[in-house]
mmCIF file of the N, C-alpha and C atoms, coordinates in Angstrom:
data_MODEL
# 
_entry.id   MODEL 
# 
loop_
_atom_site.group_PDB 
_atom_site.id 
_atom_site.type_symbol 
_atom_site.label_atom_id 
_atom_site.label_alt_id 
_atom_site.label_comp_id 
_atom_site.label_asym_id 
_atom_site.label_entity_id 
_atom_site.label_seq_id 
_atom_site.pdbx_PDB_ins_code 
_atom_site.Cartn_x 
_atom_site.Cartn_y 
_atom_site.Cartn_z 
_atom_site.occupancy 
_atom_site.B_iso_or_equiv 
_atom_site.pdbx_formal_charge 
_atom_site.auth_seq_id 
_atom_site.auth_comp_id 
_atom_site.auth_asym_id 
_atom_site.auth_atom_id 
_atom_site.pdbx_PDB_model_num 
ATOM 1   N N  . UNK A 1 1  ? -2.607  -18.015 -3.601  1.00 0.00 ? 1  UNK A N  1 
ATOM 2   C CA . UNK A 1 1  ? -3.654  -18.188 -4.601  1.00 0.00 ? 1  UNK A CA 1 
ATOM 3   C C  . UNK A 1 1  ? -4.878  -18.791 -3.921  1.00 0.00 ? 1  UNK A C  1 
ATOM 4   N N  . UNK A 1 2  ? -5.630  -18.355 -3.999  1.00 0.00 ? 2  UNK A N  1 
ATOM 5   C CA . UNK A 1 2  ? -7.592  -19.132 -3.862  1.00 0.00 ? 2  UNK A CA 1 
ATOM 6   C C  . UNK A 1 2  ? -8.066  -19.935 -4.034  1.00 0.00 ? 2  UNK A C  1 
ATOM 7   N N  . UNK A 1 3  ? -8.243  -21.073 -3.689  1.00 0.00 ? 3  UNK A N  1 
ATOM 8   C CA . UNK A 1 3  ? -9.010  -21.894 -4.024  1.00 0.00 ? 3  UNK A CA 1 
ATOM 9   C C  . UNK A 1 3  ? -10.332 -21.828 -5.081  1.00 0.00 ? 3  UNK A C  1 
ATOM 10  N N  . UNK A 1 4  ? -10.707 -22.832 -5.509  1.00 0.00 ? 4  UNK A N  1 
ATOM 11  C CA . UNK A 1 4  ? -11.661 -22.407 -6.419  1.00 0.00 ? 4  UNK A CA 1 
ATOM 12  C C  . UNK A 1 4  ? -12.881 -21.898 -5.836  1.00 0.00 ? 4  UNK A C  1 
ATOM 13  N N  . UNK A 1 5  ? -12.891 -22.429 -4.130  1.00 0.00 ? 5  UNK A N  1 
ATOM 14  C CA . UNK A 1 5  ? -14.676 -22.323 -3.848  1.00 0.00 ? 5  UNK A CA 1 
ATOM 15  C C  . UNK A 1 5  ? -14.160 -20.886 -2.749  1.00 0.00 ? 5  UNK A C  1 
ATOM 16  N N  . UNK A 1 6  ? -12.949 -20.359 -2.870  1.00 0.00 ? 6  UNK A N  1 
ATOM 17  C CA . UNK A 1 6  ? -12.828 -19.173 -2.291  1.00 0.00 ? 6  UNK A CA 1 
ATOM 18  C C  . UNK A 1 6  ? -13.279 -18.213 -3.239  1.00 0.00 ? 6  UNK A C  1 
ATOM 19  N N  . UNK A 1 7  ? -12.631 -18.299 -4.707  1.00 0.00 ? 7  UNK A N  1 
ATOM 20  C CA . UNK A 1 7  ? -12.736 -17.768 -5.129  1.00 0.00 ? 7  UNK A CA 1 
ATOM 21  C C  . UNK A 1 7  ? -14.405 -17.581 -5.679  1.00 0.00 ? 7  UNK A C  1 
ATOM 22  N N  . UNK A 1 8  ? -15.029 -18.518 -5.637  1.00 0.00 ? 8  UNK A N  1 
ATOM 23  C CA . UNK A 1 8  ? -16.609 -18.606 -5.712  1.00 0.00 ? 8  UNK A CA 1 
ATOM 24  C C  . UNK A 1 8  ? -16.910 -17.873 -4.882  1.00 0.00 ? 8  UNK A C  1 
ATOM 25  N N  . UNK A 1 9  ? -16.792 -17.761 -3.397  1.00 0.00 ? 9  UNK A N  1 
ATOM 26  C CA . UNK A 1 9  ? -17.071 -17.154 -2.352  1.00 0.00 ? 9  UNK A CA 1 
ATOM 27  C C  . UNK A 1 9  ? -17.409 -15.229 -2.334  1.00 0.00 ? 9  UNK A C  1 
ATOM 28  N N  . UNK A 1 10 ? -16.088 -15.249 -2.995  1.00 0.00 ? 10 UNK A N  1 
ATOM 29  C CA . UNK A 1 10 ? -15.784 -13.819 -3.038  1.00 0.00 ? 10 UNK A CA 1 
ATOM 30  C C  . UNK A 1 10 ? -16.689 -13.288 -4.699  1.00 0.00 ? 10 UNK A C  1 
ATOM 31  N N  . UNK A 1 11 ? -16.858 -14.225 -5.185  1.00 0.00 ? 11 UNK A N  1 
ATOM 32  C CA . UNK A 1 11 ? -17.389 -13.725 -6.910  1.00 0.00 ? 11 UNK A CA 1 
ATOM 33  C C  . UNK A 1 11 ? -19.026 -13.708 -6.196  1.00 0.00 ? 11 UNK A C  1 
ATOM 34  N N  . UNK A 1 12 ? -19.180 -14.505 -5.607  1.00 0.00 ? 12 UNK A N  1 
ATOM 35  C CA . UNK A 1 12 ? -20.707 -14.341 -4.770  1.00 0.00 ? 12 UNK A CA 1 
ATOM 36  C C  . UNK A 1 12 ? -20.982 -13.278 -4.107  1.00 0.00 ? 12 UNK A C  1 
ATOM 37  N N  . UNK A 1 13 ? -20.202 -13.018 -3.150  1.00 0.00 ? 13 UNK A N  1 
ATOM 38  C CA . UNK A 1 13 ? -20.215 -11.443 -2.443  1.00 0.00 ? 13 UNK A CA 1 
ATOM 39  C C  . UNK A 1 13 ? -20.392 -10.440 -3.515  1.00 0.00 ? 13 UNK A C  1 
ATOM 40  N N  . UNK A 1 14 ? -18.992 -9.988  -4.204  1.00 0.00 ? 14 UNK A N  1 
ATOM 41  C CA . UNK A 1 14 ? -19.185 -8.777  -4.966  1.00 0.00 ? 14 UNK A CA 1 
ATOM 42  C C  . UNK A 1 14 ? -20.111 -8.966  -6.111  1.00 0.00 ? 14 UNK A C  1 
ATOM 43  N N  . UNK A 1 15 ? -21.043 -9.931  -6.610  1.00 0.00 ? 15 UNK A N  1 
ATOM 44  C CA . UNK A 1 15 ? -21.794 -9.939  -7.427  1.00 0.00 ? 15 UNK A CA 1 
ATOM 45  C C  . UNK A 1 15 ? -23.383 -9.251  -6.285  1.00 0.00 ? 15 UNK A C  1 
ATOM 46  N N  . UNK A 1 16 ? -23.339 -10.300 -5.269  1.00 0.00 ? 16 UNK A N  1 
ATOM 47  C CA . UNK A 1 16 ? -24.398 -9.497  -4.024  1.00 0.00 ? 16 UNK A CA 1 
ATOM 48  C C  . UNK A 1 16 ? -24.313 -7.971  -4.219  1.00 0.00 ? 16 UNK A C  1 
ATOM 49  N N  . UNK A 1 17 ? -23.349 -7.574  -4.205  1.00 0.00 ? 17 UNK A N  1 
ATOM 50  C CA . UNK A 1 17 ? -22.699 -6.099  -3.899  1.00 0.00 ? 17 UNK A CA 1 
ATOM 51  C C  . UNK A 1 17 ? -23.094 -5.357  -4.908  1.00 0.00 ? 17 UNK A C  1 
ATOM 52  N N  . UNK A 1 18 ? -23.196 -5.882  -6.219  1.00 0.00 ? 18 UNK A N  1 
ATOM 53  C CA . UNK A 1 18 ? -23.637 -5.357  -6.967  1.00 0.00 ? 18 UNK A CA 1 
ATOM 54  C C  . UNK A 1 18 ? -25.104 -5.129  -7.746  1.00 0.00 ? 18 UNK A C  1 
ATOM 55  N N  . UNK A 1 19 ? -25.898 -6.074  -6.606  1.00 0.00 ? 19 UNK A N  1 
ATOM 56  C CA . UNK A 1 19 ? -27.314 -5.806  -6.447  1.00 0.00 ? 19 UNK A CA 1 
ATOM 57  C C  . UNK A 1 19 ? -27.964 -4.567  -6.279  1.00 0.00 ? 19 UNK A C  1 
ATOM 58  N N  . UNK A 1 20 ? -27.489 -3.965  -5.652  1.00 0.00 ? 20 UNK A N  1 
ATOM 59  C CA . UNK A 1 20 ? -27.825 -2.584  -4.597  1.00 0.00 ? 20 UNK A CA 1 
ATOM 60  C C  . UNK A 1 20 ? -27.888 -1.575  -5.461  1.00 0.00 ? 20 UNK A C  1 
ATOM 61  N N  . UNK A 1 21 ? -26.782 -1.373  -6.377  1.00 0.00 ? 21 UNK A N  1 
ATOM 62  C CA . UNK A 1 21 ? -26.901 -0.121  -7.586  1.00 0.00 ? 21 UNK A CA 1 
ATOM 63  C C  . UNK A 1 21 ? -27.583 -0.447  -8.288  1.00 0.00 ? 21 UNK A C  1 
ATOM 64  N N  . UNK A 1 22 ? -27.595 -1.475  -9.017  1.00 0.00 ? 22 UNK A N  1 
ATOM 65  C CA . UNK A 1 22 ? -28.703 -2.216  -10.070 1.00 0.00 ? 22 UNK A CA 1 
ATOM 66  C C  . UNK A 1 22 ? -30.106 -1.635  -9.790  1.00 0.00 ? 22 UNK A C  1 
ATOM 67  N N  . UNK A 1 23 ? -30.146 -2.755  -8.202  1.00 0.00 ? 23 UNK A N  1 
ATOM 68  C CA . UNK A 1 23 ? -32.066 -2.221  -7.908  1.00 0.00 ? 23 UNK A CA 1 
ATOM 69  C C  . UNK A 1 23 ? -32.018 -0.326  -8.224  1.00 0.00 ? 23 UNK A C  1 
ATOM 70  N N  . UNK A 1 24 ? -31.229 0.306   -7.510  1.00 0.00 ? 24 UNK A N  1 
ATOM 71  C CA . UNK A 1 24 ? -31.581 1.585   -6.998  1.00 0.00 ? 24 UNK A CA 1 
ATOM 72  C C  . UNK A 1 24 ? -31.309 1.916   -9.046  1.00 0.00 ? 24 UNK A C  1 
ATOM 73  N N  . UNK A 1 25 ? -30.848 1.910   -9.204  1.00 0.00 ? 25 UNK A N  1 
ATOM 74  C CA . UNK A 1 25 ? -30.380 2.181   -10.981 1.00 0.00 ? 25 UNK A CA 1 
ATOM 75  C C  . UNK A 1 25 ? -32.230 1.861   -11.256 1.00 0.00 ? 25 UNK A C  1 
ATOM 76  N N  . UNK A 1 26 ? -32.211 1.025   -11.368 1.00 0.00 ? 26 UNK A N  1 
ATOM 77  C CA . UNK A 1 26 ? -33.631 0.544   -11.761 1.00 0.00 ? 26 UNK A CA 1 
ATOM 78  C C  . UNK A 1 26 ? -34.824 0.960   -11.564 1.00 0.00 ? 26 UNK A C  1 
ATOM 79  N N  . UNK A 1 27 ? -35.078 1.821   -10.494 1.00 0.00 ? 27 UNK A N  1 
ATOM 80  C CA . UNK A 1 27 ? -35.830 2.002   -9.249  1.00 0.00 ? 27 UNK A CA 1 
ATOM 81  C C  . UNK A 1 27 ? -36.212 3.745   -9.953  1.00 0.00 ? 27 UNK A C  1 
ATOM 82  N N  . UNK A 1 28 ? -34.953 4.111   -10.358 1.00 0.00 ? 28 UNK A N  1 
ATOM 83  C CA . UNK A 1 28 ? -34.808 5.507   -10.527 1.00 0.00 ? 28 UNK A CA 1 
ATOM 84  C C  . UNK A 1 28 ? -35.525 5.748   -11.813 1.00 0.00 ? 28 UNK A C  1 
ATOM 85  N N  . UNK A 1 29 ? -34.740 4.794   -12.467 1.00 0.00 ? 29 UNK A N  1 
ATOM 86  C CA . UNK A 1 29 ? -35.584 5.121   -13.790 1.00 0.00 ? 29 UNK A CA 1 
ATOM 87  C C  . UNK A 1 29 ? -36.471 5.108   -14.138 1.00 0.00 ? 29 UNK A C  1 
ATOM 88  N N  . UNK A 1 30 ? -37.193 3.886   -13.224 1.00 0.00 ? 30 UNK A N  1 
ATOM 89  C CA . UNK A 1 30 ? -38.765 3.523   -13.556 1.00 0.00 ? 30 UNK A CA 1 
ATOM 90  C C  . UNK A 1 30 ? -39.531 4.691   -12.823 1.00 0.00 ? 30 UNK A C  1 
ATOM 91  N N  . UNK A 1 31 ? -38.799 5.291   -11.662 1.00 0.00 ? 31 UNK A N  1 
ATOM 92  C CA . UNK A 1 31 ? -39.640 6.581   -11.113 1.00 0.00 ? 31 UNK A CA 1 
ATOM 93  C C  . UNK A 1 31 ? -39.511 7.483   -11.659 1.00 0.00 ? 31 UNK A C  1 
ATOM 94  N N  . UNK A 1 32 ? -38.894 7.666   -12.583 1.00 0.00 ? 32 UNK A N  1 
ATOM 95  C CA . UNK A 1 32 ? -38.791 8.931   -13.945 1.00 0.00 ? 32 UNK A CA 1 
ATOM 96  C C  . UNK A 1 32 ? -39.712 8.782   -15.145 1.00 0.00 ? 32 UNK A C  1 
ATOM 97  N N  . UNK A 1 33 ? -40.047 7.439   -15.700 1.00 0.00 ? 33 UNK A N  1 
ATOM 98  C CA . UNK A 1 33 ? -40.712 7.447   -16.118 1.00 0.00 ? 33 UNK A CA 1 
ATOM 99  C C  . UNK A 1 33 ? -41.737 7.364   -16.559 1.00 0.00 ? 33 UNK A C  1 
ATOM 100 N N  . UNK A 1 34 ? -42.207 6.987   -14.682 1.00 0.00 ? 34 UNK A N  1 
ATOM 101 C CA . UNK A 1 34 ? -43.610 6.948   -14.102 1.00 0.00 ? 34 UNK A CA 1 
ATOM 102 C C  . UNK A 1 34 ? -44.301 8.323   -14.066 1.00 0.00 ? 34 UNK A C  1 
ATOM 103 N N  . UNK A 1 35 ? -43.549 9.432   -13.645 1.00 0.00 ? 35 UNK A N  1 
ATOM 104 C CA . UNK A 1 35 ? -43.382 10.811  -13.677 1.00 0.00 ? 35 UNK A CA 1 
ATOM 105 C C  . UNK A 1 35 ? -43.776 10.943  -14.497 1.00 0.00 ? 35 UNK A C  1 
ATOM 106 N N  . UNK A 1 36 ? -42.961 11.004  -15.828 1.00 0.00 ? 36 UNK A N  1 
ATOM 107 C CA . UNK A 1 36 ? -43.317 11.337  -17.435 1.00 0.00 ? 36 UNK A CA 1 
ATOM 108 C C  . UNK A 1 36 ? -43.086 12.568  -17.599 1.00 0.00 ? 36 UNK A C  1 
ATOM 109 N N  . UNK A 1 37 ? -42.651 13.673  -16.931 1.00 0.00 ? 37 UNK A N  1 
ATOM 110 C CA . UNK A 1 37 ? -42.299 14.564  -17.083 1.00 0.00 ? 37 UNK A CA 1 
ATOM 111 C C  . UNK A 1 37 ? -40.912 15.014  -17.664 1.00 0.00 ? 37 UNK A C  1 
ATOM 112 N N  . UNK A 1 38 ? -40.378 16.101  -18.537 1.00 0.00 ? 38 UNK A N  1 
ATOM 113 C CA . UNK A 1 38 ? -38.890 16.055  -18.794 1.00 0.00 ? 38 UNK A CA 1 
ATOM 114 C C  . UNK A 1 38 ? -38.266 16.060  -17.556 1.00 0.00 ? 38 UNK A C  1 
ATOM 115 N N  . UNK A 1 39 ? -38.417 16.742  -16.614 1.00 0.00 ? 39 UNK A N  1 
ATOM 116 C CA . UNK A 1 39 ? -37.950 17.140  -15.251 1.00 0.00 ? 39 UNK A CA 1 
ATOM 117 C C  . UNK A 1 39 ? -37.553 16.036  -14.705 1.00 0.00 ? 39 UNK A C  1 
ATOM 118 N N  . UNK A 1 40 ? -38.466 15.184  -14.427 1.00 0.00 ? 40 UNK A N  1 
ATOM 119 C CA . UNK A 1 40 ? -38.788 13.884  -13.749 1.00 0.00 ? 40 UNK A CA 1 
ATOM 120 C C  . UNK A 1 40 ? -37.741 13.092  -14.680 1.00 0.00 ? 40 UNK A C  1 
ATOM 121 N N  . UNK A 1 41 ? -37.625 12.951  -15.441 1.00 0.00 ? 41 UNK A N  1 
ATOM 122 C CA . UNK A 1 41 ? -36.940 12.198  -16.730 1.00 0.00 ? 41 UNK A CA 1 
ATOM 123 C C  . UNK A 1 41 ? -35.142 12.518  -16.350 1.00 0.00 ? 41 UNK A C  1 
ATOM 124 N N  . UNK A 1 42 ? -35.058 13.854  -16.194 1.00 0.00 ? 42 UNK A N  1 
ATOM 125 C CA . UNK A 1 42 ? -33.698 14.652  -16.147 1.00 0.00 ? 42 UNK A CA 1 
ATOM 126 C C  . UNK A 1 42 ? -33.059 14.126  -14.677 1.00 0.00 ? 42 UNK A C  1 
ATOM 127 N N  . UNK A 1 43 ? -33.853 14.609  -13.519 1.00 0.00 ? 43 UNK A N  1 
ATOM 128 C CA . UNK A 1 43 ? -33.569 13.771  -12.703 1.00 0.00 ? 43 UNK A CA 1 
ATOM 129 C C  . UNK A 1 43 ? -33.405 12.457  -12.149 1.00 0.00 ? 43 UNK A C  1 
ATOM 130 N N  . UNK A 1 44 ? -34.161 11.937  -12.512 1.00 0.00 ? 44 UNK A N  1 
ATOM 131 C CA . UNK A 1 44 ? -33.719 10.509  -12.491 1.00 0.00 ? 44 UNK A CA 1 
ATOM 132 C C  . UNK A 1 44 ? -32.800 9.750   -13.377 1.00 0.00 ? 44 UNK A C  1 
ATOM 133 N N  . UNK A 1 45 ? -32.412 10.035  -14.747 1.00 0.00 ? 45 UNK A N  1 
ATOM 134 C CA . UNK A 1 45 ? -30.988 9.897   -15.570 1.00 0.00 ? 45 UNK A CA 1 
ATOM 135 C C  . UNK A 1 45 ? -29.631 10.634  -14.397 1.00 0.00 ? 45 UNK A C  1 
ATOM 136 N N  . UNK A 1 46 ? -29.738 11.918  -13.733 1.00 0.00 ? 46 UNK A N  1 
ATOM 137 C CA . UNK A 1 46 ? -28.696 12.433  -13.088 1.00 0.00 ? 46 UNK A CA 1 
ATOM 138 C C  . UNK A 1 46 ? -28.705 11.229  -11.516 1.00 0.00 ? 46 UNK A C  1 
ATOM 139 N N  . UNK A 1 47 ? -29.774 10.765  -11.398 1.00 0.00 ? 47 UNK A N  1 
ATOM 140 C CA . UNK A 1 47 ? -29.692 10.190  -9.585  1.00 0.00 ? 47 UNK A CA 1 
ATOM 141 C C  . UNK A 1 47 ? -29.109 8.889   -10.556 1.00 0.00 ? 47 UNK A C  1 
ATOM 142 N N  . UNK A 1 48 ? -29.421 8.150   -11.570 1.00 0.00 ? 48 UNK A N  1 
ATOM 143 C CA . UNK A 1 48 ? -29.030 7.013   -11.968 1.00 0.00 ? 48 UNK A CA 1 
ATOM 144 C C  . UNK A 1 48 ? -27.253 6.807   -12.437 1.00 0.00 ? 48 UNK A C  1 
ATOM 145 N N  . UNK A 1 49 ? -26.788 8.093   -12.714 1.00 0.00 ? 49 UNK A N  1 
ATOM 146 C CA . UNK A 1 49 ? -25.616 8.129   -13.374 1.00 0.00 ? 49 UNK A CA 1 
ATOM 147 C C  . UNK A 1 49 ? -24.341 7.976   -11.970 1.00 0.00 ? 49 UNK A C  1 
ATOM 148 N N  . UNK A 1 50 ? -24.402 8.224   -10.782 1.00 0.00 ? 50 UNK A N  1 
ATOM 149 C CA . UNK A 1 50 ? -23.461 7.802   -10.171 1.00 0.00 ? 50 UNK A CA 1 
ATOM 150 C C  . UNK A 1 50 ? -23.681 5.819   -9.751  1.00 0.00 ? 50 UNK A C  1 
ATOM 151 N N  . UNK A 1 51 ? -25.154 5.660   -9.589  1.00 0.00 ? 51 UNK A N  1 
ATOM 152 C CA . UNK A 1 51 ? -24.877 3.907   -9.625  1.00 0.00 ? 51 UNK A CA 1 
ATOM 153 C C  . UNK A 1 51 ? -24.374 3.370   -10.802 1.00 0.00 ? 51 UNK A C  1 
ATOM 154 N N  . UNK A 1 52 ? -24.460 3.935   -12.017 1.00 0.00 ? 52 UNK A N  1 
ATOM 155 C CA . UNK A 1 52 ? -24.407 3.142   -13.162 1.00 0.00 ? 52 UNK A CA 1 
ATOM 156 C C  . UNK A 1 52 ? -22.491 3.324   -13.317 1.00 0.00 ? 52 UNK A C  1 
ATOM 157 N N  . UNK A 1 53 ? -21.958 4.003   -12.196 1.00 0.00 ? 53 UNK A N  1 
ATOM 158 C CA . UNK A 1 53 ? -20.026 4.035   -11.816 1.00 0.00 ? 53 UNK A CA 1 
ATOM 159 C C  . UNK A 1 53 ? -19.756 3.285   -10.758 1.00 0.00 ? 53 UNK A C  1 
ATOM 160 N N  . UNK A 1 54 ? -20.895 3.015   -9.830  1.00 0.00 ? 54 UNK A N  1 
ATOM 161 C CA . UNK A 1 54 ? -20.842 1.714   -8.857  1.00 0.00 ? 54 UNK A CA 1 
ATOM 162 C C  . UNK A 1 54 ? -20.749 0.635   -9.385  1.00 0.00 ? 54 UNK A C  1 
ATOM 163 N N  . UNK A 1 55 ? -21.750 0.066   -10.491 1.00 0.00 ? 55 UNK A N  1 
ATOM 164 C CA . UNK A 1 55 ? -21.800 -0.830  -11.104 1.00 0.00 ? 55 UNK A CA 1 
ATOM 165 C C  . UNK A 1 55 ? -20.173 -1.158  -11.853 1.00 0.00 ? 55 UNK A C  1 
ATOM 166 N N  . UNK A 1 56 ? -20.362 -0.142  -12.431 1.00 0.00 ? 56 UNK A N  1 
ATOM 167 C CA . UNK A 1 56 ? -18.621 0.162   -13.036 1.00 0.00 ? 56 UNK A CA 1 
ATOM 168 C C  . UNK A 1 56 ? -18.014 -0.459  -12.388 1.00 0.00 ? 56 UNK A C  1 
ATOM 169 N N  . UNK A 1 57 ? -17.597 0.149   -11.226 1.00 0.00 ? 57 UNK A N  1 
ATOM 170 C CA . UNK A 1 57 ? -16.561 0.137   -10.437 1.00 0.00 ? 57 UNK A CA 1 
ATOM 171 C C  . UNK A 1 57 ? -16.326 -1.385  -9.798  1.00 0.00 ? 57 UNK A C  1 
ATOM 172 N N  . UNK A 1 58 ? -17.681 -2.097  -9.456  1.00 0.00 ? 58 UNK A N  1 
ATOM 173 C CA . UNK A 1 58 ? -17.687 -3.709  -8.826  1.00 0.00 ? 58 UNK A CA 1 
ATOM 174 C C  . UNK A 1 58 ? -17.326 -4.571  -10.283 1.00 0.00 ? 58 UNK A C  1 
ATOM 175 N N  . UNK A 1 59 ? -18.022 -4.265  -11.231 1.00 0.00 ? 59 UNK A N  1 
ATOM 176 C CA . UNK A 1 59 ? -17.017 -4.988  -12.188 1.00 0.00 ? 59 UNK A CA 1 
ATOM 177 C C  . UNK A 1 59 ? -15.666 -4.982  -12.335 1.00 0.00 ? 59 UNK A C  1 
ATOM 178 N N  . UNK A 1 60 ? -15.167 -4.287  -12.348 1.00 0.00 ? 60 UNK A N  1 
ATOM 179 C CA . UNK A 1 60 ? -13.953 -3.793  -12.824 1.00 0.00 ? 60 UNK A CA 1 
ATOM 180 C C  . UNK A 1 60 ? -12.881 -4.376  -11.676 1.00 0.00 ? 60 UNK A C  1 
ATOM 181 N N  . UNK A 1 61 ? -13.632 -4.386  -9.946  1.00 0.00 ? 61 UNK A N  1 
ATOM 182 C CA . UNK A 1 61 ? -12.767 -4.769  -9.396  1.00 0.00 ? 61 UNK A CA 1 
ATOM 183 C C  . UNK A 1 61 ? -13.480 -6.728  -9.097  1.00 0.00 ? 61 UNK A C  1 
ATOM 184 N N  . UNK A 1 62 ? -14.035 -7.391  -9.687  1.00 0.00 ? 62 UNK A N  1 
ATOM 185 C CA . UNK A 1 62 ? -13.920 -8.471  -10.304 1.00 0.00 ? 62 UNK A CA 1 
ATOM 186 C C  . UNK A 1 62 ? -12.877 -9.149  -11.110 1.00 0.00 ? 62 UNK A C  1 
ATOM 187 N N  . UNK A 1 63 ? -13.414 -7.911  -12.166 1.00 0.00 ? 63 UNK A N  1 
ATOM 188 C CA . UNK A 1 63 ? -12.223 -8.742  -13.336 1.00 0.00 ? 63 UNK A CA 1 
ATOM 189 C C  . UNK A 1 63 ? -10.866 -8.226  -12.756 1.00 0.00 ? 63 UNK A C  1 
ATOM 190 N N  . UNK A 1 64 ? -10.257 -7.184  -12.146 1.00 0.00 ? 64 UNK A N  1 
ATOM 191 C CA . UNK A 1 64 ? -8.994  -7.431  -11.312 1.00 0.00 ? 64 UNK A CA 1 
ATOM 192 C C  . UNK A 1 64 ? -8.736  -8.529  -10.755 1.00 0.00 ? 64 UNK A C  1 
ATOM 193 N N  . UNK A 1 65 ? -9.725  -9.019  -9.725  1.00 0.00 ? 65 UNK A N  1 
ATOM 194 C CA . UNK A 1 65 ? -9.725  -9.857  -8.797  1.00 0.00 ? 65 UNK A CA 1 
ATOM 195 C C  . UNK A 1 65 ? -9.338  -11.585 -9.719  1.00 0.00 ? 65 UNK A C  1 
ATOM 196 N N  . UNK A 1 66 ? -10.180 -11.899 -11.029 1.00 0.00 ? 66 UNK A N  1 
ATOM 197 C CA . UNK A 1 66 ? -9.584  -12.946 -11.556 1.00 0.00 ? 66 UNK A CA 1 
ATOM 198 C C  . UNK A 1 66 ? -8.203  -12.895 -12.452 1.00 0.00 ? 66 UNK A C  1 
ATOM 199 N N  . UNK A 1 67 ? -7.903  -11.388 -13.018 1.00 0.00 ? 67 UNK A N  1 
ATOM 200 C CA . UNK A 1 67 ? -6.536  -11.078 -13.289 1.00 0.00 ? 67 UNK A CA 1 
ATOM 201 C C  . UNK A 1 67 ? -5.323  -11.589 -12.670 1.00 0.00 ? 67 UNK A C  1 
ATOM 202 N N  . UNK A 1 68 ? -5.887  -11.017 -11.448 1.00 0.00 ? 68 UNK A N  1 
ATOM 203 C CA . UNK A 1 68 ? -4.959  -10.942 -10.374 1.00 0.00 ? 68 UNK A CA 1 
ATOM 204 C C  . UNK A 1 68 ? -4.221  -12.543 -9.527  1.00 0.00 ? 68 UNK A C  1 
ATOM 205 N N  . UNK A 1 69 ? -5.840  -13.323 -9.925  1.00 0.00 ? 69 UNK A N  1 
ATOM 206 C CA . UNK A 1 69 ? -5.530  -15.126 -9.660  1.00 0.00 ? 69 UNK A CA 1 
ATOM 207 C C  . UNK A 1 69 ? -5.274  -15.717 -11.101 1.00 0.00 ? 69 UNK A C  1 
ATOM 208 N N  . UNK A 1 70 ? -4.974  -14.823 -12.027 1.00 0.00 ? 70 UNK A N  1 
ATOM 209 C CA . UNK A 1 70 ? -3.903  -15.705 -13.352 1.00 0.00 ? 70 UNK A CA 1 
ATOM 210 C C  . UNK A 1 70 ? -4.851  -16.397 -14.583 1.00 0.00 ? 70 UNK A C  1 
ATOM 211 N N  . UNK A 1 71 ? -6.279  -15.695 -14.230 1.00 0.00 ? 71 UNK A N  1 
ATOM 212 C CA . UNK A 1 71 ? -7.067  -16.027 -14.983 1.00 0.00 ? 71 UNK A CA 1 
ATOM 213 C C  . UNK A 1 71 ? -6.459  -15.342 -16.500 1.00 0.00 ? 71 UNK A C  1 
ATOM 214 N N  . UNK A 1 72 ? -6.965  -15.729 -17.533 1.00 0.00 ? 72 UNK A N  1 
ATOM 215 C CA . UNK A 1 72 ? -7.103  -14.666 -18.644 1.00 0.00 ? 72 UNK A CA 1 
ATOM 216 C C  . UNK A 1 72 ? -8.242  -13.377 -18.854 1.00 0.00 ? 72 UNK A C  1 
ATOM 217 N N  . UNK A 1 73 ? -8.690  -12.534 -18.675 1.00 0.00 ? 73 UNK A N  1 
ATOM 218 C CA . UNK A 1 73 ? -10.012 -11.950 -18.929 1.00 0.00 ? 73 UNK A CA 1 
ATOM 219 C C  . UNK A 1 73 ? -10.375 -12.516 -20.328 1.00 0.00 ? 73 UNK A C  1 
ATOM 220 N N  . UNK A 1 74 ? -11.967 -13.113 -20.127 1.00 0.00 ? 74 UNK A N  1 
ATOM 221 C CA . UNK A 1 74 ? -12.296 -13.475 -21.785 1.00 0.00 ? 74 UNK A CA 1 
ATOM 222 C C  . UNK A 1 74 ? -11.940 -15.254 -21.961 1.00 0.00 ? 74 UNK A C  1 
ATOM 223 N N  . UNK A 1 75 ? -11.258 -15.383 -21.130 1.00 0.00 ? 75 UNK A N  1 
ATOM 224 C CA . UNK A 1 75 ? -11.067 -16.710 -21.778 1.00 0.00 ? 75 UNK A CA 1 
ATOM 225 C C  . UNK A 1 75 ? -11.753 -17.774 -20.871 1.00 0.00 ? 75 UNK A C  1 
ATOM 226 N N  . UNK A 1 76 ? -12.472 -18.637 -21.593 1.00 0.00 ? 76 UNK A N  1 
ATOM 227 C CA . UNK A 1 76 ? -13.224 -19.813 -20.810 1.00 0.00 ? 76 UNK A CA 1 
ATOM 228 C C  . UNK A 1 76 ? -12.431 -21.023 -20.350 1.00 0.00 ? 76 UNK A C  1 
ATOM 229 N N  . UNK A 1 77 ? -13.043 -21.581 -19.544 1.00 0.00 ? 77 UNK A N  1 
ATOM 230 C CA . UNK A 1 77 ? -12.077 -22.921 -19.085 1.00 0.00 ? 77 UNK A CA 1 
ATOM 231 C C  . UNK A 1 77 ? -12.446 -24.016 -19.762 1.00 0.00 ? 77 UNK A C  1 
# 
């Protein structure tokens, strides 16, 4: 089991980790709708839709990660 400031450690990383899709998520959209075009609009919803499963995906292996150290999901200390 982890310590608490390991486990800080690692909630710090994959939260970092999950910077990267965010910006680029962000990035996309606002260049779609800087565009203003449907086109421009269409593409950038399709370039945004695989970060917005990155994002997914670093959550998901979070809340494993406190599952997994006996946390409850949802429940506060």
């Amino acid at each position: 089991m982890m310590t608490a400031a390991e486990m800080a450690q690692v909630v710090e990383q994959e939260l970092h980790d999950l910077s990267q899709p965010l910006t680029s998520l962000m990035c996309q959209l606002e260049l779609g709708q800087m565009m203003g075009d449907t086109e421009s609009l269409r593409a950038a919803v399709e370039a945004a839709l695989p970060e917005c499963r990155r994002l997914f995906e670093g959550f998901a292996a979070m809340r494993n990660r406190v599952v997994a150290q006996g946390a409850e999901p949802g429940a506060t200390a």
